[in-house]
C-alpha positions as a printed NumPy array, in Angstrom:
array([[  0.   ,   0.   ,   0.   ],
       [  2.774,   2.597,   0.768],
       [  4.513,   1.483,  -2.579],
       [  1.335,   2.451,  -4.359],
       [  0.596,   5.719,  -1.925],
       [  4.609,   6.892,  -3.349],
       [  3.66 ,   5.808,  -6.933],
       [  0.192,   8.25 ,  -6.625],
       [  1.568,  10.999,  -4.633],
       [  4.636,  11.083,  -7.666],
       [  2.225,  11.263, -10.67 ],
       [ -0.033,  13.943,  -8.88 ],
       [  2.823,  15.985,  -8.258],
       [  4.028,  15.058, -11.63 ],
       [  0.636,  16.041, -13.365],
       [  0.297,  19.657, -11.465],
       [  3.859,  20.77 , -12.339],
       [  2.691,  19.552, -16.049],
       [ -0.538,  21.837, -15.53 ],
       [  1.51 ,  24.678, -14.533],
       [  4.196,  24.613, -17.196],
       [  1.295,  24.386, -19.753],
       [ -0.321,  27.253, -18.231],
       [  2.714,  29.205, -17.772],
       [  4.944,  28.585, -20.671],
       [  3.296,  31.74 , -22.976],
       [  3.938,  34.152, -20.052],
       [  7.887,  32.534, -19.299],
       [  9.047,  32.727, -22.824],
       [  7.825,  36.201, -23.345],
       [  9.446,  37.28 , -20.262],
       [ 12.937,  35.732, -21.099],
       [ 12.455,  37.121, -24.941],
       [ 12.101,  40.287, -23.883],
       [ 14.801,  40.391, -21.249],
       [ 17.334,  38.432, -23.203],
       [ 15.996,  38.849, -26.862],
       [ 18.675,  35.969, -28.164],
       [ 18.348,  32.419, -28.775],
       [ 19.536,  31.791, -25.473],
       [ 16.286,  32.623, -24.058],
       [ 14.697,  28.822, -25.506],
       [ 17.444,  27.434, -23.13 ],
       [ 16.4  ,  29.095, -20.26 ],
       [ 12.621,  28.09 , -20.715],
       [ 13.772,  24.796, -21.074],
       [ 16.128,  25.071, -17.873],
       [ 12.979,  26.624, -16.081],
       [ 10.375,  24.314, -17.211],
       [ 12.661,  21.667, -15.421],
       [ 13.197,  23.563, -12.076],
       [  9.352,  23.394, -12.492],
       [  9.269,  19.745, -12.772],
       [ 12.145,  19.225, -10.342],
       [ 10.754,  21.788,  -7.675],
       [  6.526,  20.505,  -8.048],
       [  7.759,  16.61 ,  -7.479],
       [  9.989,  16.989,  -4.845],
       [  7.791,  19.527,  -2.88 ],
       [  4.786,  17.013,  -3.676],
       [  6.167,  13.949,  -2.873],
       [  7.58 ,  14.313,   0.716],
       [  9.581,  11.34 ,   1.326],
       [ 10.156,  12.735,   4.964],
       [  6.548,  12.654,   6.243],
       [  5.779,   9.514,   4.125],
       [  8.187,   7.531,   6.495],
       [  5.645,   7.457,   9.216],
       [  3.99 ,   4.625,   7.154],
       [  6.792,   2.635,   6.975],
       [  9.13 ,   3.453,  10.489],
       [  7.1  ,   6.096,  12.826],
       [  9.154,   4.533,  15.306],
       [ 11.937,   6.619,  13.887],
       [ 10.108,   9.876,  14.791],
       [  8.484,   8.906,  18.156],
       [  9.626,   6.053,  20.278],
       [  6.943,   3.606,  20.424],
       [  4.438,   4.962,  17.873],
       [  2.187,   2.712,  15.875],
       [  2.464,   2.123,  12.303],
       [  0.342,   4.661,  10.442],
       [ -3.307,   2.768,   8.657],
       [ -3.115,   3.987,   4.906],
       [ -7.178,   4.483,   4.937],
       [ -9.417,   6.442,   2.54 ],
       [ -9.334,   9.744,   5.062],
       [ -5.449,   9.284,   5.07 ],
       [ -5.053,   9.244,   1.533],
       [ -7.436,  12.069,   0.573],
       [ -5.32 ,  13.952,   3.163],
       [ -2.041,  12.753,   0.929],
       [ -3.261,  13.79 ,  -1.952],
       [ -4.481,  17.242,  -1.   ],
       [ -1.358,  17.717,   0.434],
       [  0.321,  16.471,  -2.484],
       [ -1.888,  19.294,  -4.476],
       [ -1.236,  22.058,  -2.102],
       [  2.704,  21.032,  -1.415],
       [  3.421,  21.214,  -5.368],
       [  1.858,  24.385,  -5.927],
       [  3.133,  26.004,  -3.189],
       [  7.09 ,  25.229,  -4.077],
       [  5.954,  26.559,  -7.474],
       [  4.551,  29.335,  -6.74 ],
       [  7.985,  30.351,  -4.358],
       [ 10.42 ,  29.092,  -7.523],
       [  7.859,  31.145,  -9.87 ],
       [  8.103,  34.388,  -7.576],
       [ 11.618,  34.449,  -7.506],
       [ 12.207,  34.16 , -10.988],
       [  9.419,  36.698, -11.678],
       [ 11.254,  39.367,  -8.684],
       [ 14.242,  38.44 , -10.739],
       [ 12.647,  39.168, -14.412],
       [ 11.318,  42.511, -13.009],
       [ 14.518,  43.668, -11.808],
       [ 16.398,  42.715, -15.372],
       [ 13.456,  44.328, -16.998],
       [ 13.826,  47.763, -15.286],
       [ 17.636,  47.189, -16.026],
       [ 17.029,  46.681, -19.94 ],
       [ 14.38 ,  49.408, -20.509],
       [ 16.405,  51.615, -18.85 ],
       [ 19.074,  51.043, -21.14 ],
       [ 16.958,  51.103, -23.955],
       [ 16.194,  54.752, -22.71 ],
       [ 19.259,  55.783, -22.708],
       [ 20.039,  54.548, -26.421],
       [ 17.07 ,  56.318, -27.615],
       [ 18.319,  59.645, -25.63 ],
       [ 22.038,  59.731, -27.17 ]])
């Protein structure tokens, strides 16, 4: 049952970081046209469409608190092993939701905080081009 909880929890975090880089690619390789305006920019969609993937499963899938299926002893002396029931696994998978949306969202901000700042940096020097 845990083998099959992992299995789940990896394709749900799998399939919302696929939703997201759908959703998100128009937006991303605008962004990185406009900042970089080279063919370099392709690369770094691809290399951020990864830290999507890469971020969205390993936020989703947390090995850590699956454990307590296998050895809660390992996190509190003498607790039981953890029943895999229907309430626990609508709880894993919501969490599995929320957990992969949430590192996203954080890896998503930065880069947009980033893109803003390297936006103000390239109009401004597109200003001063125009000015001389």
């Amino acid at each position: 049952m845990f083998l099959t909880l992992l299995l789940v929890t990896f394709a749900i975090a799998l399939g919302v970081s696929f939703l997201v880089v759908r959703l998100f690619t128009p937006s991303l390789a605008a962004i990185l046209q406009r900042i970089i305006s080279d063919a370099i920019s392709e690369a770094w969609l691809k290399y951020l469409k990864f830290a999507i993937y890469v971020v969205g499963i390993s936020k989703g899938v947390r090995i850590y608190d699956l454990e307590r299926y296998v050895s809660p002893e390992r996190f509190e002396k003498g607790a039981p092993v953890l029943e895999l029931n229907r309430n626990r696994w609508v709880l894993e998978v919501y969490r599995t939701v929320i957990e992969s949306l949430q590192g996203i969202a954080w890896l998503l901000l930065v880069f947009f905080v980033f893109a803003l700042i390297a936006y103000v940096i390239v109009r401004g020097l597109e200003l001063r081009k125009r000015t001389d």
